[in-house]
C-alpha positions as CSV (number, residue, x, y, z in Angstrom):
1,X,20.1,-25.9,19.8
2,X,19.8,-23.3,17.1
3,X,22.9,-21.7,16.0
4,X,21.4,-18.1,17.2
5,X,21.0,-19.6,20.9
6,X,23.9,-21.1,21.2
7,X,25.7,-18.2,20.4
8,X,24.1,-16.4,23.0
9,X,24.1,-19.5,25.5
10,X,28.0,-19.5,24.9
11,X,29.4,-16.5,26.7
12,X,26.3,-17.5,29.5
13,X,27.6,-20.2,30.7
14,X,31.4,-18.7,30.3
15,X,30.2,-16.4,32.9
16,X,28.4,-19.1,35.1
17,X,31.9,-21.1,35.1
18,X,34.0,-18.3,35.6
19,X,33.1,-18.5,39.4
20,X,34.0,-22.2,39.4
21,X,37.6,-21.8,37.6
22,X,38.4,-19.1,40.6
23,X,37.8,-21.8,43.0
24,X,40.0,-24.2,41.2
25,X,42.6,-22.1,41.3
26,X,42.7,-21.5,45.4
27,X,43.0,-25.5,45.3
28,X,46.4,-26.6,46.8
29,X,48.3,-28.2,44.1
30,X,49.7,-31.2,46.2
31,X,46.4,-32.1,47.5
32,X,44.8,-32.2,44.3
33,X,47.2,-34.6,43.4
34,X,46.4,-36.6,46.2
35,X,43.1,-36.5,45.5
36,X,43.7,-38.0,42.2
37,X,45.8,-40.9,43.6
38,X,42.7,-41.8,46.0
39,X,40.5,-44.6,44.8
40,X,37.7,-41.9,46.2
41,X,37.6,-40.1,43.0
42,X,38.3,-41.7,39.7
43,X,38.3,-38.8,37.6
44,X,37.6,-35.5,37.0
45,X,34.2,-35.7,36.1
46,X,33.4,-37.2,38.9
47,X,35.1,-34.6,40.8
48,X,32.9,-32.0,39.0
49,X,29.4,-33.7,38.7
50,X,27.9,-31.7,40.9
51,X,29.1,-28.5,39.9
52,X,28.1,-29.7,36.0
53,X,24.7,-30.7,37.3
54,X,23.9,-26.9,38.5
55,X,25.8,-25.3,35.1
56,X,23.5,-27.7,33.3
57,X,20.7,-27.1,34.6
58,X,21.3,-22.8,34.5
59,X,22.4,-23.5,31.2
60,X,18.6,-25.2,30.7
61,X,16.9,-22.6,32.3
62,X,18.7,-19.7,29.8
63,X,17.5,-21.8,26.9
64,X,13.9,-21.4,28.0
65,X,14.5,-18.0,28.3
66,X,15.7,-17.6,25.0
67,X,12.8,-19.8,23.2
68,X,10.2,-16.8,25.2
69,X,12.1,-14.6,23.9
70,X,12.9,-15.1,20.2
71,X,8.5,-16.4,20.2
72,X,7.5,-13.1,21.6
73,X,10.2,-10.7,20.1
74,X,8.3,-10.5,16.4
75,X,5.3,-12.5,15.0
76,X,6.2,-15.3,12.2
77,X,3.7,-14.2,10.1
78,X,4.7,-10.5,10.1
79,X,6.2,-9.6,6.8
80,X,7.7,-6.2,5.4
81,X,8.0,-4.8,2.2
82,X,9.8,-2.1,1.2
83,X,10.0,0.6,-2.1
84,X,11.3,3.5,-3.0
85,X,11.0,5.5,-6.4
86,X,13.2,8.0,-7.5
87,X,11.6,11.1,-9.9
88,X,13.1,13.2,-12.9
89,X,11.3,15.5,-15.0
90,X,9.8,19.4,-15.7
91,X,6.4,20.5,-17.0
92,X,6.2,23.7,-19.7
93,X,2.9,25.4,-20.0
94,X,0.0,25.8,-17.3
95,X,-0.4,28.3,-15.3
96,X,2.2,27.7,-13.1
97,X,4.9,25.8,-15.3
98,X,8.0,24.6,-13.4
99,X,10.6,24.4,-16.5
100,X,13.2,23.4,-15.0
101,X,14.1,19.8,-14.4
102,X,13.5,18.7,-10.6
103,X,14.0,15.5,-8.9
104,X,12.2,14.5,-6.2
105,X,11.5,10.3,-4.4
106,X,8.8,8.8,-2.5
107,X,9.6,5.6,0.7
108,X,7.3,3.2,1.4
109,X,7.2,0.6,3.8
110,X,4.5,-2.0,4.1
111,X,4.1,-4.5,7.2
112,X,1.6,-7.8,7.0
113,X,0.4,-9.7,9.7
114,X,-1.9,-12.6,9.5
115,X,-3.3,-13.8,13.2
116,X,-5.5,-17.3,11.6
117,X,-4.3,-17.3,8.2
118,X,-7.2,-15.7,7.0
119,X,-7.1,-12.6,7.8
120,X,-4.1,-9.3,8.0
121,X,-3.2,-6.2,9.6
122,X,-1.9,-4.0,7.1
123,X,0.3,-0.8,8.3
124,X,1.4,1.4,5.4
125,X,4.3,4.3,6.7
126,X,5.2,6.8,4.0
127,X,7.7,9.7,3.3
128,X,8.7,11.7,0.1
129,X,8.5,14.8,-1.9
130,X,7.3,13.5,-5.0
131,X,4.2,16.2,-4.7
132,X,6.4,19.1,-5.7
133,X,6.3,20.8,-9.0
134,X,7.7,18.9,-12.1
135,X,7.0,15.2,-11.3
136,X,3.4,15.7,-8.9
137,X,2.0,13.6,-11.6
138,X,3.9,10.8,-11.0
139,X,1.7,8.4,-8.3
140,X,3.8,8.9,-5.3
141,X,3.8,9.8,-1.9
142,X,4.2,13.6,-0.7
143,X,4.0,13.6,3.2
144,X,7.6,14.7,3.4
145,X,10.9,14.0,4.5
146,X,9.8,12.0,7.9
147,X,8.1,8.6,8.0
148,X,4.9,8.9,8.7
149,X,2.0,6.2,8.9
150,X,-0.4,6.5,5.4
151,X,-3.5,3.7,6.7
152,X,-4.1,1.1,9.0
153,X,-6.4,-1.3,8.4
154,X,-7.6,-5.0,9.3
155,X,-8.8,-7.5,6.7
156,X,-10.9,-10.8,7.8
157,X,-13.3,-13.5,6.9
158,X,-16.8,-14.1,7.8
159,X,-17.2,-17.8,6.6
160,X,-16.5,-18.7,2.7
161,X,-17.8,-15.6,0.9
162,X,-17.7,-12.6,2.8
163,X,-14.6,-10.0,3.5
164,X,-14.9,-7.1,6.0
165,X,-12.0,-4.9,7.0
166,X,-12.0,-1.6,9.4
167,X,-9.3,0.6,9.1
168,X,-7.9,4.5,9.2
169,X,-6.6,6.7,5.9
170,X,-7.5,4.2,3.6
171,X,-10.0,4.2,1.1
172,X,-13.4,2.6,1.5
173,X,-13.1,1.1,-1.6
174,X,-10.3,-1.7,0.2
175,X,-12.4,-4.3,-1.1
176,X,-14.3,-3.2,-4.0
177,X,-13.8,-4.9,-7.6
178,X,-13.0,-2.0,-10.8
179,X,-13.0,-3.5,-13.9
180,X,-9.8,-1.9,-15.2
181,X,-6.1,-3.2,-16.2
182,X,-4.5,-0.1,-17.7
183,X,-1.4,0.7,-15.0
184,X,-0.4,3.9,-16.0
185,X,1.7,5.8,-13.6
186,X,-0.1,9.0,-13.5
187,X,-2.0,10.2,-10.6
188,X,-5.0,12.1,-12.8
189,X,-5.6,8.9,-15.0
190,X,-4.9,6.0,-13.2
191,X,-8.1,5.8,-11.6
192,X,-9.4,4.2,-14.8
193,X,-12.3,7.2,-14.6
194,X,-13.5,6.5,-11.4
195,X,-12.2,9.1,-10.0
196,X,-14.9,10.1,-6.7
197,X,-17.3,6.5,-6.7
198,X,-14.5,4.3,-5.6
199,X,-14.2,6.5,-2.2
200,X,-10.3,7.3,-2.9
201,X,-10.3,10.3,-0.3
202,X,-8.1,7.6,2.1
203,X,-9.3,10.1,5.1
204,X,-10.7,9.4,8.0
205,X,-12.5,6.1,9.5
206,X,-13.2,3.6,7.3
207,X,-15.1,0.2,6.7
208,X,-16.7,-1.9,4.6
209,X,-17.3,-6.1,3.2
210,X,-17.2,-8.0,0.0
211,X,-19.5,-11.2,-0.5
212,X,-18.4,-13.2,-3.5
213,X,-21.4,-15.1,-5.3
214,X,-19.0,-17.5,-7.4
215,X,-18.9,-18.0,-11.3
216,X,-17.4,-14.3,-10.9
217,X,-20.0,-11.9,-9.5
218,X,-18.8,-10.4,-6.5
219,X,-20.2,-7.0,-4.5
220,X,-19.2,-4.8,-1.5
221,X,-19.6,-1.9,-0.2
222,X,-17.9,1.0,1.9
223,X,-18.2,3.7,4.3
224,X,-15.4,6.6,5.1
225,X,-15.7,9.2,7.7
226,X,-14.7,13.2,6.9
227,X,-11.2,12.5,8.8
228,X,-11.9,15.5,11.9
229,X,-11.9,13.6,15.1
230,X,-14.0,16.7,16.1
231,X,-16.9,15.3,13.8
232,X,-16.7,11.8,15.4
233,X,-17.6,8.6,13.6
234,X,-20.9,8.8,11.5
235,X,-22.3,12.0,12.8
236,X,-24.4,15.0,11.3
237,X,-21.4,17.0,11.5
238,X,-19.7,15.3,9.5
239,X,-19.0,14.4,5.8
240,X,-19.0,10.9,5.6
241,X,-19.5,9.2,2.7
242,X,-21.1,5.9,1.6
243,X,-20.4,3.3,-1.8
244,X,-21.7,0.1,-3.3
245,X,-20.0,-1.5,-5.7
246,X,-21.1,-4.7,-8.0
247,X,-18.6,-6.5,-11.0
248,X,-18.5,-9.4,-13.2
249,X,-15.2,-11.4,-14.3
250,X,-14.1,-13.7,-17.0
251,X,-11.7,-15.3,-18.0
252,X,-10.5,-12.2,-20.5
253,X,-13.1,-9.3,-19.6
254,X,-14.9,-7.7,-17.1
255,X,-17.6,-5.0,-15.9
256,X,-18.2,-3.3,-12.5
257,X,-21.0,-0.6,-11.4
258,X,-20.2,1.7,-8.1
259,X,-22.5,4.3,-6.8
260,X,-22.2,6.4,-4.1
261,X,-23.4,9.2,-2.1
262,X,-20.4,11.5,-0.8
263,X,-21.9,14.2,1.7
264,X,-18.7,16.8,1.4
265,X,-19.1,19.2,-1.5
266,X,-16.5,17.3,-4.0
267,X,-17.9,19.9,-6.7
268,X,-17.9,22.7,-4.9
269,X,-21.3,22.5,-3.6
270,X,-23.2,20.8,-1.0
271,X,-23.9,16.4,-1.3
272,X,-23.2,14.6,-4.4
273,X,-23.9,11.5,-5.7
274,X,-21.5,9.4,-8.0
275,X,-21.9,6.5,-10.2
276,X,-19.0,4.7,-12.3
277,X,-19.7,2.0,-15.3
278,X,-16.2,0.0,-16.3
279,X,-15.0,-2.5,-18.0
280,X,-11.9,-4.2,-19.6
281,X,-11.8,-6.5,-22.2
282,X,-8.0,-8.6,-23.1
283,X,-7.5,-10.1,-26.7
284,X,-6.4,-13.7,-26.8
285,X,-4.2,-12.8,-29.5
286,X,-0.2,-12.0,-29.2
287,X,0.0,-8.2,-29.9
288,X,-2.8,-6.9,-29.2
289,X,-3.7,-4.2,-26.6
290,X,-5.9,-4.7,-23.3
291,X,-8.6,-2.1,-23.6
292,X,-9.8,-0.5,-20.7
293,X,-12.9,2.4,-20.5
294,X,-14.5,4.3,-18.0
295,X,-17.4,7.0,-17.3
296,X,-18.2,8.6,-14.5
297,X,-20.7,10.9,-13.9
298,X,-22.2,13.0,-10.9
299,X,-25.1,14.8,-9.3
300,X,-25.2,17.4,-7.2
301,X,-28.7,16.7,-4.7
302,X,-29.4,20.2,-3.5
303,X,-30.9,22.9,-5.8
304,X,-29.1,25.7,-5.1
305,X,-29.9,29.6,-5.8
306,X,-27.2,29.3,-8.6
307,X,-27.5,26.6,-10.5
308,X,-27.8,22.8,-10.7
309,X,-24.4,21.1,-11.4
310,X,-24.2,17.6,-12.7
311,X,-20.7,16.3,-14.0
312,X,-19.1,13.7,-15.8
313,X,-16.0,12.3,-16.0
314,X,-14.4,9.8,-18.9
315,X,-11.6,7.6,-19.7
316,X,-10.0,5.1,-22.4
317,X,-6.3,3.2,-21.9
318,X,-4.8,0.9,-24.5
319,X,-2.0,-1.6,-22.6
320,X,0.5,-3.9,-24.0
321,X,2.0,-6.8,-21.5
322,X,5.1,-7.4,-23.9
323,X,6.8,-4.9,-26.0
324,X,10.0,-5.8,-26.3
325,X,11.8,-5.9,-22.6
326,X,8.9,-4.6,-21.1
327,X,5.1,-3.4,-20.9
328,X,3.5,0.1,-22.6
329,X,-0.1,2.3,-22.8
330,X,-1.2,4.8,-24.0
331,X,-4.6,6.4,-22.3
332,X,-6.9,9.7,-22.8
333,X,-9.5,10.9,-20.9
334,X,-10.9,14.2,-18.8
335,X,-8.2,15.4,-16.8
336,X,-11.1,16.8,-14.3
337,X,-14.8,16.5,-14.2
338,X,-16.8,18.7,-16.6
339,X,-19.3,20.1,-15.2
340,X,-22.6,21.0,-16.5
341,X,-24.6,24.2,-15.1
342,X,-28.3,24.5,-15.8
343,X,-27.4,22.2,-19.3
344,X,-24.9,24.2,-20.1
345,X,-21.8,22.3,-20.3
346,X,-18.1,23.5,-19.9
347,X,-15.4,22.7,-22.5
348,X,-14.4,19.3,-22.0
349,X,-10.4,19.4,-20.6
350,X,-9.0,16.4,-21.8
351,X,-5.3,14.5,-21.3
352,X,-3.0,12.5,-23.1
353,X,-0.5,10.4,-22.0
354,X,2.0,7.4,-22.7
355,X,4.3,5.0,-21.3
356,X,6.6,2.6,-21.0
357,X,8.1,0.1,-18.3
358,X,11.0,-2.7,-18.3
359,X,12.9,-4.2,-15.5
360,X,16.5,-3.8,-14.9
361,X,16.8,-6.3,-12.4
362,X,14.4,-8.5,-10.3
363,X,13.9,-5.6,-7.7
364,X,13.9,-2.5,-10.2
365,X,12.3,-1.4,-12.9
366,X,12.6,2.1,-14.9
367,X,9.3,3.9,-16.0
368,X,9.1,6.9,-18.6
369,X,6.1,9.1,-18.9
370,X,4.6,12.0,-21.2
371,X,1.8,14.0,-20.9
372,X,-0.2,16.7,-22.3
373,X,-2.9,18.4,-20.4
374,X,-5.0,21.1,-22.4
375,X,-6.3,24.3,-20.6
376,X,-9.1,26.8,-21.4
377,X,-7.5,29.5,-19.8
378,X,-7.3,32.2,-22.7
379,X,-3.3,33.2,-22.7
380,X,-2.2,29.6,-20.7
381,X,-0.6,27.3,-22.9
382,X,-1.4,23.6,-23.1
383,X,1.3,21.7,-20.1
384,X,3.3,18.9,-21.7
385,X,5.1,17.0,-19.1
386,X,8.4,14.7,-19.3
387,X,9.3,12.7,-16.4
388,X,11.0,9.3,-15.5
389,X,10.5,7.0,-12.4
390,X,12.9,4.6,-11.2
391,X,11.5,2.6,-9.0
392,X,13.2,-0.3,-6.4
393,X,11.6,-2.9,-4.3
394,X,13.2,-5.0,-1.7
């Protein structure tokens, strides 16, 4: 018997003898000691064994209790993992620049569960501030100071090649392959350029598979919802959205093509439609950078009575795994699409930033960023951002 159950089996059968040692004690003394003098009991046990043979057999029964218990109480193949990151830093310039230093933190919890062992039920539950001014660039989560649940999804396997998963509040991109290593902490570069192909709304009703051809090739494809139960699932009411995604990878580089056609005006008019070309390529040789690069570019499908507007989008990241204690980039890119009216273009807006990472322990790991973010805005100064993240896993 584990040491758990018997702990709890313990003070059980305390209670089942309890009854028992009151009975003992109404016995008469003398007679008891007559008793033992007869040859008709020998000894105590004797005396007892049919009292033992019910305790026992209570005593079983709790056991069995305990064993539909502990095998119904939480799954064995449930696993949680939990983070928390901790934000420091101010922003000058914009058009709203927030100076002063602010802190802010982001919680995450993630629970795993596998039903056949190949397939998982993935429950994300947020909470934080790390939206407000002075550290919003930082990745991390802004739903505020309650825990509330950030996507739900469900991951399987139909035979050897193909992935599907259905899910809520996640992006429809779950399964798609971006051919990107730069891991900056930013929110407006870290999508590697892809910033409206990959589906990365995380809104609504979502689904979508994966079929992997071997020697590398791999496609999938997704579909979101708007995210207004009123709109219902796949409607003309609604703004759903729909991606295909295709990518190649070796051993040190790779490539990847998404297109997709998003129905809610992400350009501020009506249906668009988005297509992303990346790629990555890693030096075998120590001390030199990964290279990652992306372009993304956009059409608007309607013609309407003011103009045309096409987009694009771009992005380059240099990474190094080992720089001294720990891991660095740098990366540039448009901090927004630039859009193109009729052929005429707007001024391209582009960002700068840099950073570095190194552990402090096993489970935490310090990550300082700067940025610089131009603006056209005549009398709005360039914002230049400062900001740390500490971050903890357990």
């Amino acid at each position: 018997m584990k040491l758990f159950k018997s702990l709890l089996v313990a003070p059980a059968a305390l209670g089942l003898l309890a009854p028992m040692s009151v009975t003992a004690n109404e016995f008469n003394l003398s007679e008891v000691t007559g008793y033992s003098s007869s040859e008709e009991v020998e000894n105590i046990s004797e005396f007892n064994s049919k009292d033992l043979a019910v305790t026992n057999s209570r005593v079983d029964g709790l056991e069995a209790r305990l064993n539909n218990f502990e095998a119904g109480s939480f799954s064995e193949t449930t696993t949680a993992a939990f983070s928390a990151d901790m934000y420091l830093g101010a922003v000058s310039g914009g058009a709203a620049p927030a100076e002063a230093v602010n802190g802010t933190y982001s919680f995450q919890i993630d629970l795993n569960t596998s039903f056949t062992g190949e397939d998982s039920l993935d429950v994300s539950i947020d909470a934080g501030n790390a939206g407000a001014a002075g550290t919003a660039e930082l990745d991390g989560n802004g739903s505020g100071d309650r825990l509330m649940v950030d996507g739900v999804s469900y991951t399987f396997s139909l035979g050897d090649k193909t992935t599907a998963f259905v899910g809520d509040s996640v992006d429809g991109s779950l399964l798609f392959t971006t051919a990107c290593v730069y891991g900056g902490p930013s929110n407006t570069l870290d999508d590697c350029g892809n910033a409206y192909a990959a589906l990365g709304s995380g809104t609504g009703t979502a689904a979508g598979a994966s079929y992997d051809f071997g020697n590398g090739f791999t496609s999938a494809f997704g579909i979101t919802t708007s995210g207004s139960t009123a709109d219902g699932v796949l409607t003309a009411e609604g703004d759903d959205a729909y991606a295909i995604n295709a990518a190649y990878s070796a051993d040190n580089y790779g490539v990847s093509l998404t297109f997709a056609d998003i129905e809610a005006p992400v350009l501020g008019v009506t249906e668009t439609t988005m297509w992303a070309l990346n790629a990555y390529y890693t030096p075998e040789a120590d001390g030199m950078p990964s290279i990652s690069a992306g372009f993304e570019s956009g059409e608007n499908d309607v013609t309407t009575v003011v103009a045309d507007v096409d987009s694009s989008h771009w992005f380059v990241g240099l990474s190094w795994d080992e720089v001294g204690p720990g891991t660095a980039g740098v990366a540039v890119g448009t901090k927004t699409h630039t859009l193109d009216l009729d052929g005429e273009a707007f001024e391209e807006m582009l960002m700068y930033e840099a950073y570095y990472s190194y552990d402090i322990n096993d489970g935490m790991s310090v990550t300082p960023l700067v940025f610089v973010k131009e603006n056209a805005v005549s009398g709005v100064d360039d914002e230049t951002g400062l900001m740390v993240k500490t971050s903890f896993a357990f």
